[in-house]
C-alpha positions in Angstrom: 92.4 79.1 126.4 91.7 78.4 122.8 91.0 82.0 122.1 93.9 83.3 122.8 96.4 82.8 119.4 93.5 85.2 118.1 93.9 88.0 120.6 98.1 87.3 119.8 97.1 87.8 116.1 94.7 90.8 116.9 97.8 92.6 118.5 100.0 92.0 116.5 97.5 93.9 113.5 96.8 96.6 115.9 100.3 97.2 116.7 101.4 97.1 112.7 98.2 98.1 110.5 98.7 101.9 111.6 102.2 102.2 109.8 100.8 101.1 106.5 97.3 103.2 106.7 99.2 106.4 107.6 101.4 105.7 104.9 98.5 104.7 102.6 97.1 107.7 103.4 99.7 110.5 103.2 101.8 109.1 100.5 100.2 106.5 98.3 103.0 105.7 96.0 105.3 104.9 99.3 102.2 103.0 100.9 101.9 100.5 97.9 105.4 100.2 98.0 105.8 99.5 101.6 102.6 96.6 101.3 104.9 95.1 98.1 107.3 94.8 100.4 105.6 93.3 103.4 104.3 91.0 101.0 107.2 90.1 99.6 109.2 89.4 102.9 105.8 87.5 104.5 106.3 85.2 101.5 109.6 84.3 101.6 109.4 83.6 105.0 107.2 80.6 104.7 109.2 79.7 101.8 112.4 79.3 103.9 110.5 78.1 106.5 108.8 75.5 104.7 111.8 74.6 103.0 113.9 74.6 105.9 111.8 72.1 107.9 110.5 70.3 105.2 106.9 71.1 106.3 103.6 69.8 104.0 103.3 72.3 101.5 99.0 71.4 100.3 96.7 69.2 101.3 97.2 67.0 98.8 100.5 66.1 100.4 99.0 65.2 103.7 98.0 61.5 103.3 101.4 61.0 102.1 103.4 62.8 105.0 101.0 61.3 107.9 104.0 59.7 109.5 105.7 63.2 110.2 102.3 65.1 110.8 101.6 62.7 113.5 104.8 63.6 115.2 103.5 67.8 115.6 100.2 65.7 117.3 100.7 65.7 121.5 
């Protein structure tokens, strides 16, 4: 069932993406304000999360992490 992170990811927009078009929509200033924030939150979530766990932040960095990418690998 390979398809199925994409249907998690599709809900997950269909579920969300009406709060921020009805606030696009009816109040503009509050809907750009409201996507800053989303933004803002998304991004320092994969900070910490990257941090936290030390995870391979570019490509570049993969040949020399292969050790601990190999360990993720079944």
């Amino acid at each position: 069932m390979e398809w199925s992170w994409y249907l998690a990811n599709d809900m997950q927009f269909y579920v969300i993406s009406p709060l921020f078009l009805i606030t696009l929509w009816r109040w503009p200033k509050d809907g750009y304000s409201l996507l800053g924030l989303f933004f803002c939150i998304t991004f320092t979530c994969n900070f910490v999360l990257t941090y936290e766990y030390d995870l391979v932040v570019c490509i570049g960095n993969i040949i020399a992490n292969t050790n601990d990418i190999l360990k993720f690998v079944p």
